[in-house]
Each structure stands twice: as structure tokens, then as C-alpha cells.
N, C-alpha and C positions, 0 to 999 in steps of 0.2 A: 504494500500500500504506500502510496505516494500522499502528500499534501502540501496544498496552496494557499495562501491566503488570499482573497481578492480586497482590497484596502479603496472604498471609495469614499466621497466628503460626504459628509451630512448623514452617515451610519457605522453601527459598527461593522467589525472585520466580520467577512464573510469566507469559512472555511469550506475549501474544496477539497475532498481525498477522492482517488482513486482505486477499486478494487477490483479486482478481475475477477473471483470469486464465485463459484458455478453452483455452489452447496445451498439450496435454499435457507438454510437457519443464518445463513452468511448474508444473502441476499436480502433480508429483509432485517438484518442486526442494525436497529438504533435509530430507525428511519420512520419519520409516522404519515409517510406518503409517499409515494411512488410513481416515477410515465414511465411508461411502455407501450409499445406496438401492438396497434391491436388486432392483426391478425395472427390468428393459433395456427401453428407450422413448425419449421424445424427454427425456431427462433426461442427470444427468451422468453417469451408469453407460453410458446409450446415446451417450455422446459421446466419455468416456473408454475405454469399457469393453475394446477392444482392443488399446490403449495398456498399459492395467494388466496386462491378462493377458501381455503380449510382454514386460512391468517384470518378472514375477514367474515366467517361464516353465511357462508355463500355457496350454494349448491355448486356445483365443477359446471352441470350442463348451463345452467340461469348463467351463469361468470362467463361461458362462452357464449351463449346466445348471445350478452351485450358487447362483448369482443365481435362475433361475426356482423352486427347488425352494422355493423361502421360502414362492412366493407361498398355497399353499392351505392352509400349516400352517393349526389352527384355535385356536393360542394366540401370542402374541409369539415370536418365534423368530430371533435372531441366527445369522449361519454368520461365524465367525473363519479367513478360510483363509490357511494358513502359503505363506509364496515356496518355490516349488522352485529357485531362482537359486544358484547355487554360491557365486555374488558380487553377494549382495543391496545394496542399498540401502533398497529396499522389504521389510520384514521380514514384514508382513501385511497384508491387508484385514478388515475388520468389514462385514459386509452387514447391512444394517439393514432390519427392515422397514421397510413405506411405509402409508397411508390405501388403497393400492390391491390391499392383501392380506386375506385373508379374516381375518385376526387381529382386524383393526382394527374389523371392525364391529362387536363390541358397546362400542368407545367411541365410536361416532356419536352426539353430541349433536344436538337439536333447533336449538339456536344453530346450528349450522353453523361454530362454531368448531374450532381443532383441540384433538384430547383432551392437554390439560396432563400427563397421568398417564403417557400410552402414550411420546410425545414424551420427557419424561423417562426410564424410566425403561428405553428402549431405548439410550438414548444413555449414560446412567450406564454400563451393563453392557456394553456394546461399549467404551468407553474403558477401562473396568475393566480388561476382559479382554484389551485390548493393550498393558497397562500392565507386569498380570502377565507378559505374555512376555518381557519387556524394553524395551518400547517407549517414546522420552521423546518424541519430536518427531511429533506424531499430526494428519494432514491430518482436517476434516471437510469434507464436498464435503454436495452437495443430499442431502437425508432425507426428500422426501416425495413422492418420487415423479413429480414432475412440477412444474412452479410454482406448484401450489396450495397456499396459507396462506405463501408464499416471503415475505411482506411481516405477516403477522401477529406479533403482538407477543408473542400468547399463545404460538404457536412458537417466537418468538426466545428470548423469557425461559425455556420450559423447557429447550431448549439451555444458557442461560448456567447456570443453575439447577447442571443436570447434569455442565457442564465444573467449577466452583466445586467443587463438591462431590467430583468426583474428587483435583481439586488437594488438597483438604483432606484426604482420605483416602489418597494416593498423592503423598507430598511425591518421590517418582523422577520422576512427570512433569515435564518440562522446557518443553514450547513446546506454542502447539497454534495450526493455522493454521488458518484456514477461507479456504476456495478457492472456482474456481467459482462456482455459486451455490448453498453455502454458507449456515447463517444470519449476519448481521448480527447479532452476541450483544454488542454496544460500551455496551449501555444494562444489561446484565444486571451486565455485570464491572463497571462503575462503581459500581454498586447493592452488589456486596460487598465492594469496595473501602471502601465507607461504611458497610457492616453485618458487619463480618467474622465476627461472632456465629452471622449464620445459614447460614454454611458450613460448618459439620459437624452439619447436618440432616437427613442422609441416612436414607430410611426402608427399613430392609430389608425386600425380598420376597423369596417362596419363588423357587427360583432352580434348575434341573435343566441339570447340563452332560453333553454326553457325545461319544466320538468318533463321528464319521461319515463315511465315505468319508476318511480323514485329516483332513479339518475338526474345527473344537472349535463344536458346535452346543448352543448358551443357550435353552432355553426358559421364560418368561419369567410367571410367575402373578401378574399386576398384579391387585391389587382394583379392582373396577369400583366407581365412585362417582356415582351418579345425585339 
């Protein structure tokens, strides 16, 4: 395990560790929320995914039905689902889309890179929104689905982009771990550590929440930028 601290004005230190860690009791040690991708596959939702739901007491099939339900939204669409545990630890998950939801495709670039915008500003809005619930200690596990772009820079960086920018916005965040496999965001936080200027950059989008099935479901109007 690695750790960073991210140092911006007007809050305190915001601690960043990294853990690679594949052991569920690892996975979910000391975190009282969590993003992850939310399609169930050979990813960390399909490795965790029964662990989490038994954390939060949560039937495994109900925990995936709201994981699968993302997949055919036809805009960004997070699902924030609250613990039924009497005596959580785990306060909530943020399911996040992935590149392998029908959302994503109109940010399919020709490059073949991942879309910086989607990346962004799925991850803002999911940290957001478990921040607002009380949340200081927030795991982020894999976000894309599967291990594609898991080594891209342009992914890491809008991760890091996204966490910075929370912090600046949300000085109640306290720690944020990235697990699993997680992005590697160590080149982003040093990057604001040296520009603290451009963490409260944050650009608002149009932003629609609403209840569903007990979930707090974000759907998500990113300008598309071609």
C-alpha cells in the first residue's frame, strides 16, 4: 500500500492510499462507501459482487438486478444504493457506468481512447452523491468494466481530475482509497498538489436525480465534445 496526501486551501488534508488487494475483507476494510462498475463480469463487481451485497444485506440476485439495470439506460446513469444492515459499516455503493453500456456510445472516439468527459464526470457525481449522504472514507474499485483502458493515463487522470475536484468542493471528504483494480490516480494528485488553482474547476452539468426502487438514481446530460 502506497499513500498521498492531497493538500488543498480552504480544507483539511485529504488522504489517498492505494491497495491492490483482491481479498474481499481487504476490499471493503475501513471504507463506508464504495464506486464501482456496474456491470457483473469478469471485473470487480463480478469478483466482489456477493461479498458486497452479504456487506450491505442485500439479496446477491436484487444487488444485480440494480447493477444490470444501468446497462441499457441511453444516457449516463449512476444507481446510489443505501445498506439495508442494521449495523453498517458499509453505508452505500455508487454503481457507475462502464464503456460497456449503451450510454457510452456516443462518447466512442475514433482514437480509441477513453472519453475524458464520461470518465469524469461519472465519477464526480457518484463521489458527490456519497458524500452528500455522509460519506468521508469512499473505496473506488475498477470503473470500466472490465480491464480495458485499466493502464490509460487519459482514464487515470480523469479519475484524479474528479477525486481533486470533489475534495475541493466537499472539504467533509476525508480519505479515499482505490482498491482492487482501481485506477492508479498517484500522477493526477501530485499534478494538484502543484496546481492547487485548478481544483475548483469543476464544470456543472445538467444533473436529474430521482428515487427508484429505494435507490437514488443520477442521470447524467454530459455535453458531447467531438
Amino acid at each position: 500500500m502506497k499513500n498521498l496526501i492531497l493538500e488543498l486551501p480552504n480544507r483539511g488534508p485529504l488522504e489517498v492510499t492505494f491497495d491492490g488487494a483482491s481479498k474481499e475483507i481487504e476490499l471493503l476494510s475501513g471504507i463506508d462507501a464504495l464506486v464501482i462498475e456496474t456491470n457483473w463480469g469478469f471485473n470487480d463487481l463480478g469478483i466482489h459482487g456477493k461479498y458486497i451485497a452479504q456487506a450491505m444485506d442485500i439479496d446477491e440476485d436484487v444487488f444485480r438486478f440494480y447493477a444490470e439495470s444501468l446497462m441499457k439506460e441511453q444516457f449516463p446513469t449512476i444507481d446510489i444504493v443505501p445498506t439495508q444492515s442494521l449495523n453498517p459499516t458499509l453505508k452505500a455503493i455508487a454503481l457507475v457506468p462502464t464503456p460497456n453500456c449503451a450510454s457510452y456510445k456516443p462518447f466512442t472516439g475514433s482514437t480509441g481512447r477513453p472519453s475524458k468527459d464520461f470518465f469524469y464526470n461519472t465519477t464526480y457525481e457518484a463521489l458527490s452523491g456519497l458524500v452528500a449522504m455522509g460519506c468521508t472514507n469512499i473505496g473506488i474499485a475498477g470503473l470500466t468494466g472490465s480491464l480495458l483502458y485499466v493502464e490509460d493515463s487519459q482514464y487515470k487522470n480523469s479519475i484524479a481530475e474528479a477525486v481533486c475536484h470533489v475534495a475541493h468542493d466537499f472539504p467533509a471528504l476525508e480519505k479515499i482509497q482505490i482498491v482492487s483494480h482501481g485506477p492508479d490516480i498517484s500522477f493526477g494528485i501530485n499534478y494538484f498538489n502543484d496546481h492547487k488553482e485548478e481544483a475548483g474547476l469543476h464544470k456543472i452539468i445538467a444533473v436529474e436525480m430521482k428515487n427508484w426502487f429505494g435507490l437514488k438514481r443520477i442521470t447524467l446530460d454530459i455535453p458531447r465534445r467531438f
